[in-house]
N, CA, C and O atoms as a Maestro MAE file, in Angstrom:
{
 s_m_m2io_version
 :::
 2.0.0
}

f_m_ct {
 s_m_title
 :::
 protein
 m_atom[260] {
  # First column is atom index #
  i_m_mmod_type
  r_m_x_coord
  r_m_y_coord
  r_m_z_coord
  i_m_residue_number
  s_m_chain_name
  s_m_pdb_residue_name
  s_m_pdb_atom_name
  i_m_atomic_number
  :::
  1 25 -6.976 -3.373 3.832 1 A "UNK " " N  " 7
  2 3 -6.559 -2.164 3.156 1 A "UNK " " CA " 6
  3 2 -6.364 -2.465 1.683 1 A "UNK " " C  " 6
  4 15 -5.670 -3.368 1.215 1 A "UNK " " O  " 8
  5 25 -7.141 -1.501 0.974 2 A "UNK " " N  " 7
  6 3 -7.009 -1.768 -0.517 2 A "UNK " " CA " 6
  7 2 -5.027 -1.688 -0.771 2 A "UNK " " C  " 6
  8 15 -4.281 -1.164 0.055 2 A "UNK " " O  " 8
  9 25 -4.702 -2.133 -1.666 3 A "UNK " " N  " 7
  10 3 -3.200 -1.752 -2.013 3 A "UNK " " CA " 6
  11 2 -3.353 -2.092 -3.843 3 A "UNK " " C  " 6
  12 15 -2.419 -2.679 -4.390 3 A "UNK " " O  " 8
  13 25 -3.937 -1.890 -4.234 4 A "UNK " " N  " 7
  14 3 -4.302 -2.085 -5.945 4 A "UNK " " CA " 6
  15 2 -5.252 -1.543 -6.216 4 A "UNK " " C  " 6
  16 15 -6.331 -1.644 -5.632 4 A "UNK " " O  " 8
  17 25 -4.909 -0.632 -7.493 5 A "UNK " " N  " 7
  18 3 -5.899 -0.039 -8.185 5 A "UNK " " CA " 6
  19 2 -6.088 -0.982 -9.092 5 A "UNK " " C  " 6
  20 15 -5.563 -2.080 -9.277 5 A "UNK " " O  " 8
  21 25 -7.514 0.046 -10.014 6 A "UNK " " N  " 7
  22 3 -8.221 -0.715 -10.668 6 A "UNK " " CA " 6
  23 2 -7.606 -1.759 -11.625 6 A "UNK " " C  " 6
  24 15 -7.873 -2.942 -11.833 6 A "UNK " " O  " 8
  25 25 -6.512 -0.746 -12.232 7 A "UNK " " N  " 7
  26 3 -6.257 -1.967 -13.582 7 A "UNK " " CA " 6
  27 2 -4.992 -3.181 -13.122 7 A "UNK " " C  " 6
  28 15 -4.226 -3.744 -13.904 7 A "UNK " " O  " 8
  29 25 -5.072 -3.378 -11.456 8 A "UNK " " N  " 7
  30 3 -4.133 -4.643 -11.721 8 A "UNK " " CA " 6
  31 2 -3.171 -3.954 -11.142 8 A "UNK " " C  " 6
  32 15 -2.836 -4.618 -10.161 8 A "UNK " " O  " 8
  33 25 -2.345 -2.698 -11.220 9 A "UNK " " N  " 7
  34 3 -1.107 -2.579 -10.635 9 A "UNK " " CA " 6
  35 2 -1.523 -2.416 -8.728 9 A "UNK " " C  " 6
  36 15 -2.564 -2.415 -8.070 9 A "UNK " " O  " 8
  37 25 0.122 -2.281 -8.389 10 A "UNK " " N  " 7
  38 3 -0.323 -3.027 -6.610 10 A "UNK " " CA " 6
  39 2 0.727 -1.760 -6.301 10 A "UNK " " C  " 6
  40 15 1.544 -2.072 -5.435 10 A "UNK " " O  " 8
  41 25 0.896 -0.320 -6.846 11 A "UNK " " N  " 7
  42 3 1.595 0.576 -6.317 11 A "UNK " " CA " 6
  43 2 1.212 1.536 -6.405 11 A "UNK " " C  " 6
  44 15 1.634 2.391 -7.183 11 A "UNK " " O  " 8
  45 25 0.061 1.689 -5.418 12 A "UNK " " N  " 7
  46 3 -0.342 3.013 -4.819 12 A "UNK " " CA " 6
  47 2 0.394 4.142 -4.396 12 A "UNK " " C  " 6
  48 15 1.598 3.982 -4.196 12 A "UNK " " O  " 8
  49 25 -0.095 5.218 -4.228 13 A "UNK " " N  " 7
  50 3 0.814 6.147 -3.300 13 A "UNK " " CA " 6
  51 2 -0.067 6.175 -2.063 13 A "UNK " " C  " 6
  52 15 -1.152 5.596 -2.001 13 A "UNK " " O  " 8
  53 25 0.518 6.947 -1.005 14 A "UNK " " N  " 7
  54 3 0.274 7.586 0.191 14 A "UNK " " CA " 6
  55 2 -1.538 8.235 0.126 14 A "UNK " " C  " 6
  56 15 -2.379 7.498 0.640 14 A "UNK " " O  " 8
  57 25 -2.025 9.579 -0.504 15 A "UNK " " N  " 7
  58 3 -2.746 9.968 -1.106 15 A "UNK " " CA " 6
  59 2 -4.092 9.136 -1.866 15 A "UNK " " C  " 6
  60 15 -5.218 9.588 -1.658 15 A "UNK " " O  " 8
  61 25 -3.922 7.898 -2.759 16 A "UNK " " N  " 7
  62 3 -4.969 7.206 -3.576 16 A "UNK " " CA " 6
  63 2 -4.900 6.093 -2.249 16 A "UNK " " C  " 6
  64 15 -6.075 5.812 -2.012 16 A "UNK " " O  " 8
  65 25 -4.137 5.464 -1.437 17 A "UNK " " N  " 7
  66 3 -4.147 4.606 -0.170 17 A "UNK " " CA " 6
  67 2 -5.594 4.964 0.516 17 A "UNK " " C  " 6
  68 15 -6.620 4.285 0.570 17 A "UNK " " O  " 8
  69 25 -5.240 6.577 1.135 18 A "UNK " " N  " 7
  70 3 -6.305 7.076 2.128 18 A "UNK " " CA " 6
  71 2 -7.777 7.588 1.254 18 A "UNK " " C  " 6
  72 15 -8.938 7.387 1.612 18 A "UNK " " O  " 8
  73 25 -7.472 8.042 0.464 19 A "UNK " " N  " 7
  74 3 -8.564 8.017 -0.659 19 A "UNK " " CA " 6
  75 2 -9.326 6.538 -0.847 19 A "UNK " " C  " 6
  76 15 -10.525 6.556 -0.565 19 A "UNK " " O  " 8
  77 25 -8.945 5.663 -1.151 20 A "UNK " " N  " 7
  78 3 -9.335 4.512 -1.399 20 A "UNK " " CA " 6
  79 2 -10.539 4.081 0.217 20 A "UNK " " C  " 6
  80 15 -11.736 3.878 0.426 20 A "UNK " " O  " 8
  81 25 -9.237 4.138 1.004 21 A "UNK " " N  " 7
  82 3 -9.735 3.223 2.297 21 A "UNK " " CA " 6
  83 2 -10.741 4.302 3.346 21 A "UNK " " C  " 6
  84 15 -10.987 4.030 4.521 21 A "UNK " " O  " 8
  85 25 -11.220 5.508 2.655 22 A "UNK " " N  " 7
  86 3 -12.017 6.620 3.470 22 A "UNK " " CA " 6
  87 2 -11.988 6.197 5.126 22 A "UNK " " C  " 6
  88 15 -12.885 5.817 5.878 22 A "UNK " " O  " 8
  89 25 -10.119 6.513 5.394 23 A "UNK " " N  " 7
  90 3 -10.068 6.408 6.730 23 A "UNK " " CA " 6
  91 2 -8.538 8.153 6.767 23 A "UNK " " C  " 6
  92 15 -7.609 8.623 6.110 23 A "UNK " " O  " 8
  93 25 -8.878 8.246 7.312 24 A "UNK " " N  " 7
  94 3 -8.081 9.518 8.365 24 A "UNK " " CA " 6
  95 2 -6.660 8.974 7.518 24 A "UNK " " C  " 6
  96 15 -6.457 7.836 7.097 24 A "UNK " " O  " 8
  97 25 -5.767 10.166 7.420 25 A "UNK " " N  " 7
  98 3 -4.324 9.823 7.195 25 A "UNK " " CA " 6
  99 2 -3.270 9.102 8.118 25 A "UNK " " C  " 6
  100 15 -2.332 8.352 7.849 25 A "UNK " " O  " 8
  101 25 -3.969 9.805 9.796 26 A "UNK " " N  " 7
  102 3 -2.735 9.255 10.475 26 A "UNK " " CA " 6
  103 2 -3.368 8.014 10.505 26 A "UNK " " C  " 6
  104 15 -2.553 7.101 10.371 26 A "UNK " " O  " 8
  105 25 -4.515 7.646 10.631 27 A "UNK " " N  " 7
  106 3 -4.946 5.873 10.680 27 A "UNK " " CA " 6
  107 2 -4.051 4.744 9.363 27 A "UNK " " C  " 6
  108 15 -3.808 3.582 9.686 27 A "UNK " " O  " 8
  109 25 -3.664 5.240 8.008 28 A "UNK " " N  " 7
  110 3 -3.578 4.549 7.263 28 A "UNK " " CA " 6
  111 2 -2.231 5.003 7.699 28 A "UNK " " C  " 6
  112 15 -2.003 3.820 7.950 28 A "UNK " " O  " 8
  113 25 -1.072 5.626 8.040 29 A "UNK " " N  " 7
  114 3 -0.013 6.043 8.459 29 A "UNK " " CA " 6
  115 2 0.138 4.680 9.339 29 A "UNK " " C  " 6
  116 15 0.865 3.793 8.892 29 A "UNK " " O  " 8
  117 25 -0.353 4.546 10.245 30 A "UNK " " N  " 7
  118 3 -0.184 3.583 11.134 30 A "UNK " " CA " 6
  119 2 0.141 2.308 10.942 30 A "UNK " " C  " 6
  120 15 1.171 1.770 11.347 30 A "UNK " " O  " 8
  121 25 -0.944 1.681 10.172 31 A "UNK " " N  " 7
  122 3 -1.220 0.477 9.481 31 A "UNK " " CA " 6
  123 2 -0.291 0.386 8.067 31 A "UNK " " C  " 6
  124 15 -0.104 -0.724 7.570 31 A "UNK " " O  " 8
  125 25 0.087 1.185 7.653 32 A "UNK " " N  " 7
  126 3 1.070 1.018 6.446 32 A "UNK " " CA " 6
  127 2 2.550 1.128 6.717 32 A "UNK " " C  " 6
  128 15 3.481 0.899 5.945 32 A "UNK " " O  " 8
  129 25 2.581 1.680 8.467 33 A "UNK " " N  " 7
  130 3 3.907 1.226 8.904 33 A "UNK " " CA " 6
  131 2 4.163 -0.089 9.541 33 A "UNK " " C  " 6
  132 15 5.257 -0.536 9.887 33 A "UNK " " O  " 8
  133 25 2.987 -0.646 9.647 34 A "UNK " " N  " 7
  134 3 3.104 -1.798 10.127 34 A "UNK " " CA " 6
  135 2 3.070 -2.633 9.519 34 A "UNK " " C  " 6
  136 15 3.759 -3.547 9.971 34 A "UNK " " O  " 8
  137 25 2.561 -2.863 8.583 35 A "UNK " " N  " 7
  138 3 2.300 -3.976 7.051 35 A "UNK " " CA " 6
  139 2 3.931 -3.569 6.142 35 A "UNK " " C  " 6
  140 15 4.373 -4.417 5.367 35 A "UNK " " O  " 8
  141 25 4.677 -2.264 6.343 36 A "UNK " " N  " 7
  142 3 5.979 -2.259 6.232 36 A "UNK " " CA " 6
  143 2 6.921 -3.148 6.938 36 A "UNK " " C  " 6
  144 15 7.788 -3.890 6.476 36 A "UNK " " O  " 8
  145 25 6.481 -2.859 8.452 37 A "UNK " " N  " 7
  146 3 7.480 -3.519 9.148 37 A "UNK " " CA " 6
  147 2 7.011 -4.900 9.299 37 A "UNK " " C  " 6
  148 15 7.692 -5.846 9.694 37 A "UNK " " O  " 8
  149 25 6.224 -4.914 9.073 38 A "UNK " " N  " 7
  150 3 6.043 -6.896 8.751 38 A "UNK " " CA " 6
  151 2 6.627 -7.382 7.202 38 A "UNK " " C  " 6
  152 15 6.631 -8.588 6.953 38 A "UNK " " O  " 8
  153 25 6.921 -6.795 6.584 39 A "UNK " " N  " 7
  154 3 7.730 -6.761 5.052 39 A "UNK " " CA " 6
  155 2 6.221 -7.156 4.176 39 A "UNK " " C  " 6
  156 15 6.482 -7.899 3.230 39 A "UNK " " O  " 8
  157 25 5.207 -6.932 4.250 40 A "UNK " " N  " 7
  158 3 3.761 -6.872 3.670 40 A "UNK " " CA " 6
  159 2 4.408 -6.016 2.734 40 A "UNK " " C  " 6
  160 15 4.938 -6.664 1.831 40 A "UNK " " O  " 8
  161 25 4.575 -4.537 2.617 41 A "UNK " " N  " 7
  162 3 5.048 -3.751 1.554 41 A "UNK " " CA " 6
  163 2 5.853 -3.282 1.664 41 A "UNK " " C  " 6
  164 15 6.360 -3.161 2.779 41 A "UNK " " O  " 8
  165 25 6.546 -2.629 0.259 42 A "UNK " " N  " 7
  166 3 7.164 -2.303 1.015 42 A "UNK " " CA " 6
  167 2 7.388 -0.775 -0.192 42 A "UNK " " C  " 6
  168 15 6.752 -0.756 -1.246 42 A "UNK " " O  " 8
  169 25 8.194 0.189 0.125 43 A "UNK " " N  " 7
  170 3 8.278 1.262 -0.244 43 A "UNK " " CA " 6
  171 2 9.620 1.764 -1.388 43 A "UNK " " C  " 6
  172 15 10.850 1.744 -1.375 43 A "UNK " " O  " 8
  173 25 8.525 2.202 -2.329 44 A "UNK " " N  " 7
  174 3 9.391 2.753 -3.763 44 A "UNK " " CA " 6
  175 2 9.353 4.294 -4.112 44 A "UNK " " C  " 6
  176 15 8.546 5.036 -3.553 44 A "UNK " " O  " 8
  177 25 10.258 4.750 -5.059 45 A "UNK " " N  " 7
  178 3 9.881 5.872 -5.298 45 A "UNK " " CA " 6
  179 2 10.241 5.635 -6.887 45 A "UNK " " C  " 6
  180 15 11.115 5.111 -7.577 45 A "UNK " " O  " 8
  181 25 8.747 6.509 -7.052 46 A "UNK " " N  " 7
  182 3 7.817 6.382 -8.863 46 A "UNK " " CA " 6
  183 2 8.954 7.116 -9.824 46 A "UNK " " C  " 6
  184 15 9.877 7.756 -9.319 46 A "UNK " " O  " 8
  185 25 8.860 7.023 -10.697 47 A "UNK " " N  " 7
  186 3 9.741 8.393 -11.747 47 A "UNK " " CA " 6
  187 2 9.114 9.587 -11.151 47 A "UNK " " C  " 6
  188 15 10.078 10.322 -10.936 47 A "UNK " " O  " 8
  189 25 8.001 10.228 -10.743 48 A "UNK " " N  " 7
  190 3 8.013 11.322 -9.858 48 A "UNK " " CA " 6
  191 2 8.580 11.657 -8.546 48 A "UNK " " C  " 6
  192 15 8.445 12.671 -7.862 48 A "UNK " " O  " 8
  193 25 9.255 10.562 -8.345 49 A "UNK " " N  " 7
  194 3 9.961 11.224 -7.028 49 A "UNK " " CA " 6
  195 2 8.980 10.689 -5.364 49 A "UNK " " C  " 6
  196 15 9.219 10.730 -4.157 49 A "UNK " " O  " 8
  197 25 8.198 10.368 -5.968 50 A "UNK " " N  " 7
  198 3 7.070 9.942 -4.700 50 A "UNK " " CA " 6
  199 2 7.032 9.016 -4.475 50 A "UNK " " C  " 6
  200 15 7.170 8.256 -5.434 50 A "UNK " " O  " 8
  201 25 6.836 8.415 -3.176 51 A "UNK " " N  " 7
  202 3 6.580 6.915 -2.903 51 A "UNK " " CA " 6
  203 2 5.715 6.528 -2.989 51 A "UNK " " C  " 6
  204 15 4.727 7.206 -2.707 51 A "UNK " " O  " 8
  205 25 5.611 5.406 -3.366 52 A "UNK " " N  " 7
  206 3 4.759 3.905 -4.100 52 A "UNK " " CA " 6
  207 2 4.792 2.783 -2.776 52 A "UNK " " C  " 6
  208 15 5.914 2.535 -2.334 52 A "UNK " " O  " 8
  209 25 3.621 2.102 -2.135 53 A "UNK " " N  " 7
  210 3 3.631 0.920 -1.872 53 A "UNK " " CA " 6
  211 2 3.165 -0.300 -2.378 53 A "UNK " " C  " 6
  212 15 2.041 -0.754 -2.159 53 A "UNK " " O  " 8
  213 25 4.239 -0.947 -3.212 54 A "UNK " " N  " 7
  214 3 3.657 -2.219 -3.594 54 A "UNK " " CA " 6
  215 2 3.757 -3.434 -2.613 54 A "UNK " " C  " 6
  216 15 4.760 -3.410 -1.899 54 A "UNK " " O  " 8
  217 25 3.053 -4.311 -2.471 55 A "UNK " " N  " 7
  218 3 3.054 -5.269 -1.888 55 A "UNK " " CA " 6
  219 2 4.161 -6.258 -2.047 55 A "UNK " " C  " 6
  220 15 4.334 -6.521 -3.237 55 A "UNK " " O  " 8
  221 25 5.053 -6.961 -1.155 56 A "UNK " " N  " 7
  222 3 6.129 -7.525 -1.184 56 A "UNK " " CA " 6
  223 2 5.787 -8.778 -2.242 56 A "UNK " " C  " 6
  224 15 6.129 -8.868 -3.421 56 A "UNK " " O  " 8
  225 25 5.148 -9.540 -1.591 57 A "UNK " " N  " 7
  226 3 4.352 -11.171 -2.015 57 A "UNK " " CA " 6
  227 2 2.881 -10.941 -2.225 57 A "UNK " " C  " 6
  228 15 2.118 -10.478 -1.377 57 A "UNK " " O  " 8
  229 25 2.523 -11.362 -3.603 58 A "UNK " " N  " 7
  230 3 0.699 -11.012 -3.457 58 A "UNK " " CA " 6
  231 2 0.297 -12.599 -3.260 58 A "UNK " " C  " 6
  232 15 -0.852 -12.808 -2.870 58 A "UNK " " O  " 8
  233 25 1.076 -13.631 -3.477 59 A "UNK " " N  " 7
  234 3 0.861 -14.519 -3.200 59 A "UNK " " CA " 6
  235 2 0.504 -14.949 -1.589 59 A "UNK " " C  " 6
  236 15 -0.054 -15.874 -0.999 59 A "UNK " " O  " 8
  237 25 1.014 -14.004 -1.352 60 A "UNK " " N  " 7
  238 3 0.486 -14.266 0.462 60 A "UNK " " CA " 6
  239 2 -0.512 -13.721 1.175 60 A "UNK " " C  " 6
  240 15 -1.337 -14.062 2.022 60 A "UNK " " O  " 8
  241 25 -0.100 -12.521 0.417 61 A "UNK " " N  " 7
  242 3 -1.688 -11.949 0.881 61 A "UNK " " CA " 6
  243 2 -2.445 -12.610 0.641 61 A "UNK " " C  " 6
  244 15 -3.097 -12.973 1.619 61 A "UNK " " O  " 8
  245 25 -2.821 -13.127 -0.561 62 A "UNK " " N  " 7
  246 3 -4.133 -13.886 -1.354 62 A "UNK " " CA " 6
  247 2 -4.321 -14.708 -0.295 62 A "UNK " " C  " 6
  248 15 -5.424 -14.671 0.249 62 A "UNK " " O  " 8
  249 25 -3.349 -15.566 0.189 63 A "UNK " " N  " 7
  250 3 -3.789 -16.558 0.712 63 A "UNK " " CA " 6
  251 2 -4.050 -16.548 1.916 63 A "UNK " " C  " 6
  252 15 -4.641 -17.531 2.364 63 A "UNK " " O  " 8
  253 25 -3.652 -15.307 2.930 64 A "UNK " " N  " 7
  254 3 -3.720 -14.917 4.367 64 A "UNK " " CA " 6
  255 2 -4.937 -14.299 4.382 64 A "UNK " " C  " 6
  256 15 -5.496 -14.452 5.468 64 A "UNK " " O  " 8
  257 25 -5.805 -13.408 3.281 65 A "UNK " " N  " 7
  258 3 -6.984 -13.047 2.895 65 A "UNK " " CA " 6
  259 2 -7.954 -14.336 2.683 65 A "UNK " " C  " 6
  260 15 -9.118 -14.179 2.315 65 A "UNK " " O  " 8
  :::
 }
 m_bond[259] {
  # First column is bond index #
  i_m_from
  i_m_to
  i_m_order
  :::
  1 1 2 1
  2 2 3 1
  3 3 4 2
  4 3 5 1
  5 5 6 1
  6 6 7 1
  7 7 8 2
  8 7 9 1
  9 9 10 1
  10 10 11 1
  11 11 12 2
  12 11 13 1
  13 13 14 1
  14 14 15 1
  15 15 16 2
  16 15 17 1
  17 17 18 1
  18 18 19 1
  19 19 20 2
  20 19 21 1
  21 21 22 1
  22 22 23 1
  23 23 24 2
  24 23 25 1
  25 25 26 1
  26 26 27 1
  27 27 28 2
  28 27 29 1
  29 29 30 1
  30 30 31 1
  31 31 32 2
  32 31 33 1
  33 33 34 1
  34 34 35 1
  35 35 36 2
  36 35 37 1
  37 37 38 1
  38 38 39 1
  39 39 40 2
  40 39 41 1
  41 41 42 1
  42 42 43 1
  43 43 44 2
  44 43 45 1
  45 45 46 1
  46 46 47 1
  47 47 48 2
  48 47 49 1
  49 49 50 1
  50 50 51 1
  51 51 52 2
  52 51 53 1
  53 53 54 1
  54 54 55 1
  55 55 56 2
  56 55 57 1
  57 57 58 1
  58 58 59 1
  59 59 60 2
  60 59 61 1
  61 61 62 1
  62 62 63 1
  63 63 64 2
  64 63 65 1
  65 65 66 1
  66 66 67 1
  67 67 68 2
  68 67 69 1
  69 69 70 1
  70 70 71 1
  71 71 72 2
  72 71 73 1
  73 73 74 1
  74 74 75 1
  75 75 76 2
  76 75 77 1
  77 77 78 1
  78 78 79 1
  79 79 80 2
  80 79 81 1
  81 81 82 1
  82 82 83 1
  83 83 84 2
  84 83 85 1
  85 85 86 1
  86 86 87 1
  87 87 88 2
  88 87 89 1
  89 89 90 1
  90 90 91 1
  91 91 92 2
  92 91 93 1
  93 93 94 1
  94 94 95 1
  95 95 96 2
  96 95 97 1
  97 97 98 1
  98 98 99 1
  99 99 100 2
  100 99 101 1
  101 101 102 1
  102 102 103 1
  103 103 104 2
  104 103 105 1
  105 105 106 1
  106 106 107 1
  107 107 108 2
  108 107 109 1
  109 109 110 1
  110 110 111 1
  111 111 112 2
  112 111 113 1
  113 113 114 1
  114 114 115 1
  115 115 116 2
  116 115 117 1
  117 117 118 1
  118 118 119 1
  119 119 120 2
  120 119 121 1
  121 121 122 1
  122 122 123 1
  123 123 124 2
  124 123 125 1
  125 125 126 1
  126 126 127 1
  127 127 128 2
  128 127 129 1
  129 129 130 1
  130 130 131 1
  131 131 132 2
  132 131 133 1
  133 133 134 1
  134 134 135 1
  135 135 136 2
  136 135 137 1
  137 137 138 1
  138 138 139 1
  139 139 140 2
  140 139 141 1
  141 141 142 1
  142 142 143 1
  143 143 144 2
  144 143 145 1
  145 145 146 1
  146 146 147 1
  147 147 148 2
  148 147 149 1
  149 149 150 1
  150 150 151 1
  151 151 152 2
  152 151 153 1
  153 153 154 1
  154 154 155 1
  155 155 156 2
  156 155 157 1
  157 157 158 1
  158 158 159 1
  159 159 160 2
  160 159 161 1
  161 161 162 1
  162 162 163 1
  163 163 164 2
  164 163 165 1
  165 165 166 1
  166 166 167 1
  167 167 168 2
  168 167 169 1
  169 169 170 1
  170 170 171 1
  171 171 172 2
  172 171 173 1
  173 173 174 1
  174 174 175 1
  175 175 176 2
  176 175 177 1
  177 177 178 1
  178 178 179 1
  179 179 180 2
  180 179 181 1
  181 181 182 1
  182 182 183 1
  183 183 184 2
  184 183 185 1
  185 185 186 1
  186 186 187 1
  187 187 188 2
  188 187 189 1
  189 189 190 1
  190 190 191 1
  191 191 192 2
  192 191 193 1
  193 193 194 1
  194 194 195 1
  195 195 196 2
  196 195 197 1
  197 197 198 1
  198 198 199 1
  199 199 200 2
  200 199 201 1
  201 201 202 1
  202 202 203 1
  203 203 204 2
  204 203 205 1
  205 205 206 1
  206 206 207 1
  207 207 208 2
  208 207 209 1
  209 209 210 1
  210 210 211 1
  211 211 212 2
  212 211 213 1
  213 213 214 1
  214 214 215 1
  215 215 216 2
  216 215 217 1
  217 217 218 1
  218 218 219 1
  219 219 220 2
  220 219 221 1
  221 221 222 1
  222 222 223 1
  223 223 224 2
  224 223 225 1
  225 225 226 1
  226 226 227 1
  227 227 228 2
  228 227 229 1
  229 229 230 1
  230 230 231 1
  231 231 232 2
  232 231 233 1
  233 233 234 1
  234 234 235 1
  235 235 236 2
  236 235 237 1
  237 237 238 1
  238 238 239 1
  239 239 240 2
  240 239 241 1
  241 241 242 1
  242 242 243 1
  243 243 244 2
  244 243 245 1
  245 245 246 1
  246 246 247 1
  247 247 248 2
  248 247 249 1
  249 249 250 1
  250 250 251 1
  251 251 252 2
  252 251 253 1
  253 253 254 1
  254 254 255 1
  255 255 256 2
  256 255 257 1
  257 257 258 1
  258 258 259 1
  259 259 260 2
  :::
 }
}
C-alpha cells in the first residue's frame, strides 16, 4: 500500500490512500486497520480536521519491504 505522496511526505488521507492504491474503500478500510493495529501507522488529524496516516517507523518498513 502506497502511504507517501509524491514529494516525500508519508501523511495521506483516507481518500488520496484509495485513490492511489485503485482498490475499493472497504478493501483499503481493512488493511489500514490492520497496519494500525500492528502500530505500522498510525492516525492524525491535519489542521483541517481530517485524518492523516503517517507511518509509525519508515525505517521498518524500508526494511520489511
Amino acid at each position: 500500500m502506497m502511504l507517501n505522496n509524491g514529494d516525500g511526505k508519508n501523511d495521506l488521507g483516507f481518500h488520496q490512500i484509495v485513490s492511489d492504491v485503485c482498490k475499493s474503500p472497504s478493501t483499503v478500510s481493512i488493511y489500514l486497520s490492520q497496519l494500525i493495529s500492528d502500530n505500522i501507522v498510525t492516525v492524525t488529524l491535519g489542521f483541517d480536521r481530517k485524518k492523516k496516516y503517517p507511518l509509525s517507523n519508515r525505517q521498518l518498513v524500508d526494511r520489511l519491504v
